[in-house]
C-alpha positions as CSV (number, residue, x, y, z in Angstrom):
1,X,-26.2,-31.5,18.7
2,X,-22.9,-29.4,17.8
3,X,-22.0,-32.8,15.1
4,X,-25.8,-32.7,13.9
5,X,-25.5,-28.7,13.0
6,X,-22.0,-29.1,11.5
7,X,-23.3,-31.5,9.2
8,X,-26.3,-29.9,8.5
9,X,-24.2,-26.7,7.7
10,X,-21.3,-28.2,5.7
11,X,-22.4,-27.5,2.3
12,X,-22.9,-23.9,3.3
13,X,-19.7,-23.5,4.7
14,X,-18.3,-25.2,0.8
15,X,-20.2,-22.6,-0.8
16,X,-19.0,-19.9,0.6
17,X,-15.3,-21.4,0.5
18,X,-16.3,-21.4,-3.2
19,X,-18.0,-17.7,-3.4
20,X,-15.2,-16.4,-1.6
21,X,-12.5,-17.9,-4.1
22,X,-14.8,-16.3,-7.1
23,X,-14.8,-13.3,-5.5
24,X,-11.0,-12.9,-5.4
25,X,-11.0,-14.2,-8.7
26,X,-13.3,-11.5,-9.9
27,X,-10.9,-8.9,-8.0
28,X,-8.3,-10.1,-9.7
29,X,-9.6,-10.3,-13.1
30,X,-10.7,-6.6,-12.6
31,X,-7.4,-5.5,-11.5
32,X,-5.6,-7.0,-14.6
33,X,-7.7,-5.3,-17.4
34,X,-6.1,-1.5,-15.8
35,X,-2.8,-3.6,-15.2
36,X,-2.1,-5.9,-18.1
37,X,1.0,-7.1,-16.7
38,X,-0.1,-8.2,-13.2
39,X,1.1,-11.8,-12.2
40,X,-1.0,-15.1,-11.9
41,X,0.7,-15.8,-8.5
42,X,-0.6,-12.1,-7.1
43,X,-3.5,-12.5,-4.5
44,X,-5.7,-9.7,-4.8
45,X,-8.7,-10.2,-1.7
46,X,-11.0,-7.5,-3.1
47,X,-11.6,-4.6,-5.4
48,X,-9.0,-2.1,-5.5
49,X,-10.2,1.7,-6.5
50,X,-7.7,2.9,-9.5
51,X,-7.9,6.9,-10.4
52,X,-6.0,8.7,-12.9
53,X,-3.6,7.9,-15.4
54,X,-3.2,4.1,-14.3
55,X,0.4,4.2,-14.7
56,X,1.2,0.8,-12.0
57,X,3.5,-1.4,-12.4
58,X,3.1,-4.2,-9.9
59,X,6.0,-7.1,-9.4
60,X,5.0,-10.9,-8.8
61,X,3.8,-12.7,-5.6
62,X,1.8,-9.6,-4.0
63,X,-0.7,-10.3,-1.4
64,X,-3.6,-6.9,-1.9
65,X,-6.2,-6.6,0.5
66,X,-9.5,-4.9,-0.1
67,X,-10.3,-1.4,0.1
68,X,-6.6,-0.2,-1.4
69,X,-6.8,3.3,-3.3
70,X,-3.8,4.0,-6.1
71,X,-3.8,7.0,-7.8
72,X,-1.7,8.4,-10.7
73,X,-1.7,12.0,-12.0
74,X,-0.1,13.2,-15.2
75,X,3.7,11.5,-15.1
76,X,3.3,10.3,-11.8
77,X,3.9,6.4,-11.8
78,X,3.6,4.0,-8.9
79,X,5.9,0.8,-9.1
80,X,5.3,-2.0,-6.5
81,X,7.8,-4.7,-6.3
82,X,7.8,-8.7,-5.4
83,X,6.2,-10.3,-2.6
84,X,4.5,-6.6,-1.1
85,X,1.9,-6.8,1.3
86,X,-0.7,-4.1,1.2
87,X,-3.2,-3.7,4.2
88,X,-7.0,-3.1,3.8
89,X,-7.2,0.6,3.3
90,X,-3.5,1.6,1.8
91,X,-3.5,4.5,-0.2
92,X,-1.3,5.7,-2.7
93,X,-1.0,9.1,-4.2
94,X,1.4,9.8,-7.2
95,X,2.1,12.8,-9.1
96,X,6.0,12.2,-9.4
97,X,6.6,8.4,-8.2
98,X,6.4,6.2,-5.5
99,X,8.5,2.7,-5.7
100,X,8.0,0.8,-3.0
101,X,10.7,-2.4,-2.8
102,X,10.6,-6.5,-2.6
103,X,9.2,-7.6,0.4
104,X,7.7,-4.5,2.0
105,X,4.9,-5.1,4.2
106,X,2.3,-2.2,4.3
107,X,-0.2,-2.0,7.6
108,X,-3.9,-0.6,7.6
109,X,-4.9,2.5,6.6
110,X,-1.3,3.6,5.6
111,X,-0.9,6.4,3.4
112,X,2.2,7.6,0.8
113,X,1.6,10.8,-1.4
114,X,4.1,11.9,-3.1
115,X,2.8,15.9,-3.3
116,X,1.2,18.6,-1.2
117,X,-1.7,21.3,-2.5
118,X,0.6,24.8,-2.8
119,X,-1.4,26.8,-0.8
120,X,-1.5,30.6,-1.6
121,X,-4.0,33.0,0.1
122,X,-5.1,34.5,-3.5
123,X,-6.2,31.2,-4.8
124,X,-8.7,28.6,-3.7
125,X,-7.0,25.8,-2.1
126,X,-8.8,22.6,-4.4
127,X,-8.0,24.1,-7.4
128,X,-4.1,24.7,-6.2
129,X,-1.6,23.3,-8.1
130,X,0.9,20.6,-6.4
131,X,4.7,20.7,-5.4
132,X,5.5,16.7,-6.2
133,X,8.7,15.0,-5.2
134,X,9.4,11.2,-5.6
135,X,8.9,8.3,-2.6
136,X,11.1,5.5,-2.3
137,X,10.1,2.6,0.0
138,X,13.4,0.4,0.2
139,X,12.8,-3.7,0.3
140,X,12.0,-5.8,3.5
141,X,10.5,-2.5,5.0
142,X,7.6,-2.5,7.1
143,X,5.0,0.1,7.6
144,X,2.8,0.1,10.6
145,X,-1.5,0.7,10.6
146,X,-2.1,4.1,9.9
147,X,1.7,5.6,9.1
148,X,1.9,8.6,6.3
149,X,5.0,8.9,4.3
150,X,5.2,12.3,2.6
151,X,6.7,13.4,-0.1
152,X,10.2,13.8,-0.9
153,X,11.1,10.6,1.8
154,X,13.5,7.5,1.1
155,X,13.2,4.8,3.1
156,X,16.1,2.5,3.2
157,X,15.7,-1.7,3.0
158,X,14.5,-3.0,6.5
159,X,13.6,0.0,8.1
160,X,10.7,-0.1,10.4
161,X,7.9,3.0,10.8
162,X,6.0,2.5,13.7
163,X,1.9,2.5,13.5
164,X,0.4,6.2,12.9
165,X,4.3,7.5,12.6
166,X,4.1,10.8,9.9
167,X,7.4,10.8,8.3
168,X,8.4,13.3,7.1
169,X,12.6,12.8,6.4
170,X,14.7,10.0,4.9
171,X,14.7,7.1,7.0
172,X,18.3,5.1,7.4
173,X,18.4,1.5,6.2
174,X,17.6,-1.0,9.6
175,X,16.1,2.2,11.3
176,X,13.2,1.7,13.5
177,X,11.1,5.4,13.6
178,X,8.0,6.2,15.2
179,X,5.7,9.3,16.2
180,X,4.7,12.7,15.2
181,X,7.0,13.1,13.0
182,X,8.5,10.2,13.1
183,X,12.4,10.0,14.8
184,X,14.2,6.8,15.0
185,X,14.2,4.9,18.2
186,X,17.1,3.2,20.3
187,X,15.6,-0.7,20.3
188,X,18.7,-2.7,21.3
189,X,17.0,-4.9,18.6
190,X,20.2,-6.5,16.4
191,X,18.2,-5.9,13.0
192,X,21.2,-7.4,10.7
């Protein structure tokens, strides 16, 4: 029976091999008309919500999920380099610049902003203006599900931020951080 229903089901199966390819072909043809320069070799899974001023700059070999949210105000650029991974759900905020590095591996539902809402009591607090400082994500990193880097932050190459960690200070080059907010943790682990 289980051979007679394979077979029977087989050319479904291609066709949706085949949608599914279209589909990230589709993604990926959308994604290159905001970003000219994006690379053949980039594999972009599904459609990826661009606001703002659209200035991205994306490096070759990336590997984009759906459901990703990049966002540029005014100056503010985002630069992605070679080989990132970028989880379903990623969200990028940029009013000064965030540069994430070769390599970096970015988990679910992660978030990097690069400003804060000034909040005074006199005015209201959507239409505050912003206090913006860069981010730098160095190469090799990885960012667990659901980590926020704030603004301001450097993270050196190979560092590790644990799932849901809020950083909120530079992290050190082979550091491994975690909670809320985020400290580096002993982990006997030789990371060199």
């Amino acid at each position: 029976m289980k051979r007679f229903l394979a077979l029977l089901l087989s050319p479904f199966a291609r066709l949706a091999d085949a949608a599914g390819g279209l589909s990230r072909l589709w993604a990926w043809t959308r994604l290159k008309i905001v970003i000219p320069e994006l690379s053949e070799d980039c594999v972009v899974l599904g459609s990826i919500e661009i606001h703002g001023s659209r200035r991205i700059k994306t490096g070759r070999g990336l590997y984009l999920y759906r459901d990703l949210y990049f966002e540029t105000v005014g100056h503010g650029e985002i630069e992605i380099g070679d080989r990132v991974v970028m989880s379903r759900g990623v969200h990028l905020v940029a009013f000064a610049g965030i540069r994430i590095g070769a390599g970096t591996m970015i988990g679910e539902y992660a978030s990097i902003r690069d400003a804060n809402h000034q909040y005074r009591n006199t005015s209201d607090l959507r239409d505050a203006p912003h206090d913006a400082r860069p981010v730098s994500i160095g190469s090799n990193v990885w960012i667990g599900r659901g980590a926020i880097v704030l603004p301001g932050v450097h993270v050196g190459d190979r560092a590790v931020i644990g799932a849901n960690a809020v950083v909120t200070r530079d992290v050190a080059p082979g550091a491994v951080v975690a909670g809320v907010p985020a400290r580096p943790l002993a982990t006997g682990v030789n990371r060199s």
